[in-house]
N, C-alpha and C positions, 0 to 999 in steps of 0.2 A: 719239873716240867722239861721239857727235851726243845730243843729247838734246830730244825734240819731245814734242809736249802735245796732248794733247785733253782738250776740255771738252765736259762731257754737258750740252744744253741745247734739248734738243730734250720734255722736256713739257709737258704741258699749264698744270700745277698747277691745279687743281679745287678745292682748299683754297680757295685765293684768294677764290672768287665774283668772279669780274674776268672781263672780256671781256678784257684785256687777258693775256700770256703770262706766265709771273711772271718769269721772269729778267729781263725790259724794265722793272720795278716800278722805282723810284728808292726809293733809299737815298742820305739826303743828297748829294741833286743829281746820282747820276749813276745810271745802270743796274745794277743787279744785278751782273749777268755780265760789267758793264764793269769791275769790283773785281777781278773774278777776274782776266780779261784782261789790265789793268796787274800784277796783282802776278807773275804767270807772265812776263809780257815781262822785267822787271826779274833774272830767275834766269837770263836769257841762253838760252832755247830757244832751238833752228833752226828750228823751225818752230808755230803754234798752229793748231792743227785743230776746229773745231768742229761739231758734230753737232745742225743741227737739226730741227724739226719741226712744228709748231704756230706755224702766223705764221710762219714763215721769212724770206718775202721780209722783211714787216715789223722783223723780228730784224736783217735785215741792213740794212734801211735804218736802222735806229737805231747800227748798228755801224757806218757808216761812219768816223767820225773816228777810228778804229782800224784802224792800215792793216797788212798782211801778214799779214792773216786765211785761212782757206781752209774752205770749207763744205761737208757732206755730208750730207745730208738722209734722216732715218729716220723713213723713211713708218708704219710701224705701232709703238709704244711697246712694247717686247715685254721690256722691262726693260736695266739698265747693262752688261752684258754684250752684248748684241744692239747697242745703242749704239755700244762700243768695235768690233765687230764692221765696225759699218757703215764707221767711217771705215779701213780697209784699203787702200779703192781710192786713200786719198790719200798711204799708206807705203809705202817700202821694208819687207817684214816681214823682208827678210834681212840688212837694216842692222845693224852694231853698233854697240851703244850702248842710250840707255833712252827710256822712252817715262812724260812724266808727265801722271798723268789726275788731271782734278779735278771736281765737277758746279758748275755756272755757277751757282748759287744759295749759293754759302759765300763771302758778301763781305768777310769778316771774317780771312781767311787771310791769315797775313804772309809777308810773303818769308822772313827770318830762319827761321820755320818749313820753309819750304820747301827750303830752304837745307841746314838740320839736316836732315831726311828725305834728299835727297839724296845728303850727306856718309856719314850712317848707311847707307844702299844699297851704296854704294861699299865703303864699309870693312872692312860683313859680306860680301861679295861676294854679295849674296843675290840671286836670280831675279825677288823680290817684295817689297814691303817699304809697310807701311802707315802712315798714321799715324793715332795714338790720342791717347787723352786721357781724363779720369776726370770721370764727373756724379756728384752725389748721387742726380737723378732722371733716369737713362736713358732714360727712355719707350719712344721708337720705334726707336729705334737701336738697328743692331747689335753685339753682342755680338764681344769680341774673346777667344780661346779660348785659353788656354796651357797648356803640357805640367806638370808636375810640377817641373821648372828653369827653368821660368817662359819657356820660347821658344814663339813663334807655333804654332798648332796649327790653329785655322781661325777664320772669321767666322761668324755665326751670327747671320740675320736677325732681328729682336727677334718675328716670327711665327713663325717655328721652333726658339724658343727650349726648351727643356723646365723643369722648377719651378726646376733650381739655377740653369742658365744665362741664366735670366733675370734672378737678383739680381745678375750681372757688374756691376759699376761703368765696367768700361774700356771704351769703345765706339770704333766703325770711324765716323772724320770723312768717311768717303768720296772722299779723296785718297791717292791712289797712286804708287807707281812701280816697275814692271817694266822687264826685261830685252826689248827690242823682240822679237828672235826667240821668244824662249820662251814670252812672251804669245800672239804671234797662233800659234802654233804648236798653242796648246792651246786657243784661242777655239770652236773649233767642237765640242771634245768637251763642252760645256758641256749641261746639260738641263734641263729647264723641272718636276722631281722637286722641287717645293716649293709653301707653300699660297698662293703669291701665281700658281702657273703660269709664270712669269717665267724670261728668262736671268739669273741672278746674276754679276754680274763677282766677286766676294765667292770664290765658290766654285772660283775661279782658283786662291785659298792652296791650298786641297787638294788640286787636281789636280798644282801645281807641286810640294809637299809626296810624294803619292803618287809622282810622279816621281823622288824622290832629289834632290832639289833644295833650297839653303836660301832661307826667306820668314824675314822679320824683322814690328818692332814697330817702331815709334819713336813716346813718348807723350810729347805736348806736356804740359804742366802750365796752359797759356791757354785752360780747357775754353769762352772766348768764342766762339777762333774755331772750332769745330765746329758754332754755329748755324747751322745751314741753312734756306733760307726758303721754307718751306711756307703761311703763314698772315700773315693782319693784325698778329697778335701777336707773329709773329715779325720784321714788319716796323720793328715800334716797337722793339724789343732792339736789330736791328742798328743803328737810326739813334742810340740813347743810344750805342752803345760805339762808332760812327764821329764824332760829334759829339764825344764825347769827347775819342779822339783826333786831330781836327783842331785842338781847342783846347787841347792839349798839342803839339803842332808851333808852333804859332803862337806860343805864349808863348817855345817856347825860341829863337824866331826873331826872338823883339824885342817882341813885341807884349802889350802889359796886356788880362788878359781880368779884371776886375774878380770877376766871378760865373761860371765856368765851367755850372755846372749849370744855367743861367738865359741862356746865351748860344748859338746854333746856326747855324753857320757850314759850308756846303755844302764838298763835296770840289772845288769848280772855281773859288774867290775865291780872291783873291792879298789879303795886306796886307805893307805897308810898319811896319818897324820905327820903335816908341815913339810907336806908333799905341794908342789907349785905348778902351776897347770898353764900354761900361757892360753892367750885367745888363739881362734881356729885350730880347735883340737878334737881330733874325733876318735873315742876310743871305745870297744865294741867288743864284746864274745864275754869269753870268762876270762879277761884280764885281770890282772893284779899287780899291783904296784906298790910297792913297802913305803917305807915311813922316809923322809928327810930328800925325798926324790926333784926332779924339775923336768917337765914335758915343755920343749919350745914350741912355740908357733909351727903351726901347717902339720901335724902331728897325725899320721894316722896309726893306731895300733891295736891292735887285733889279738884275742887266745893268746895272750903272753903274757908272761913273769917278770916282774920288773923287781929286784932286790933293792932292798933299803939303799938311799945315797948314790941312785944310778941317776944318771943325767940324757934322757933322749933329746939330742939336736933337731932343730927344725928341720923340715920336709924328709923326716923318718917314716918309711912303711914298714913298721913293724907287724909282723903275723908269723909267731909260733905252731899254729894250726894247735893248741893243746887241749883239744878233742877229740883226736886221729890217735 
């Protein structure tokens, strides 16, 4: 059975105030949607399908060093269902096997997650099958609905919410994965009967549900990776808990990070083990740094090469530019 991806990454984002599209934003050194894309590769899809829109060409010239991509372009935003919609022309809809959707702004999504959602699709045999997770403060997000025994019931846009269901705690991360046939099978009975006007892909659980079909849940307890990135603000979240964990990879790979919360290390450097990292350290681009090294305090360095047993001094700006 085959299992292929699409990523929604075709809006605008308006939030932003950016001429720029937001999935292209950088989040510790690399693209938005470039987060998604690695960690969907890594789950072993046949195929990654992306939908975009807004800046396209641009999308894709940024996308190039990510190769076995394929593109499909949704001219009028008409919401995530209209989206999924579009990219058809690039499936078999009569394939078996599943189809995993994610939107290109949740950089924060682990494989491991994905993985679990996967495994759970598989094992309830279900048509549909989402994944959740619990806030204290839901805001925007939609609402995850359940029966009485506590199984999936439907999603519920946090604007169609009504007084109860709006105090839901459990919300839709907006990662998916269906049944490929029975997805596009029902995509087009979809209707725009809601206050946003929109196709909801969301409103898939009910239809697959009203069908006689089973939809599941699977709720992560890492309500991190559900931030999606709408805003400035959302921009800074993602980069503490990606900084974070690049500075938890590194230490367990050898490397002294003196002051983690004080040190900010892009997702594209390499260092070399019993390498020592002082607090306020900021290093960025395709750096690299060998093995037995010491970065002091106040450190900024950039696209450079650092050889085993080199010692950068505090308030060094280093920048090789070794991408020119």
């Amino acid at each position: 059975m085959s299992l292929i991806s699409i990523i929604l990454a075709a809006g605008k984002g308006t939030r932003m105030k950016s001429d720029l599209l937001k999935v292209a934003h950088e989040v510790a050194g690399k693209p938005i949607v470039g987060y998604v894309i690695e960690t969907v590769q890594k789950c072993g899809v046949d195929s990654i399908n992306i939908v975009v829109g807004h800046q396209s060409e641009h999308l894709k010239e940024i996308l190039r060093p990510y190769s076995g991509l394929n593109y499909v372009l949704q001219e009028q935003q008409l919401g995530t269902g209209h989206a999924v919609l579009q990219a058809k022309s690039l499936i078999n809809e009569n394939e078996t096997g599943n189809v995993l959707i994610l939107a290109g702004d949740c950089p924060l999504i682990k494989v491991e997650t994905l993985n679990n959602l996967i495994a759970v699709h598989k094992e309830t045999n279900s048509a549909g099958t989402v994944l959740s997770t619990k806030m204290s403060e839901p805001a925007s997000y939609g609402r995850i609905i359940r029966g009485k025994m506590g199984y999936l019931k439907s999603i519920v846009e946090a604007k169609d919410c009504d007084e109860e269901q709006i105090k839901i705690d459990e919300i839709n991360t907006g990662v998916y994965i269906f049944n490929t046939q029975k997805l596009f099978h029902r995509l087009s009975a979809l209707s725009t009967n809601n206050s946003q006007g929109e196709y909801y892909l969301t409103d898939i659980i009910q239809l697959l549900k009203e069908g006689g079909e089973v939809v599941s849940a699977y709720c992560t307890d890492d309500s991190d990776q559900a931030i999606g990135i709408n805003t400035r603000m959302d921009i800074a979240k993602s980069n503490q808990v990606i900084y974070q964990r690049n500075n938890l990879e590194f230490m367990k790979d050898g490397v002294t990070i003196l002051d983690p919360n004080t040190t900010f290390i892009d997702s594209t450097v390499k260092i070399g083990h019993d390498t020592i990292v002082h607090p306020f350290v900021r290093i960025t681009g395709n750096t690299t740094i060998g093995k037995h090294c010491e970065v002091y305090s106040h450190c900024f360095i950039n696209d450079s090469k650092i050889s085993d047993n080199e010692k950068t001094l505090s308030f060094t700006n280093r920048q090789e530019s070794l991408n020119n």
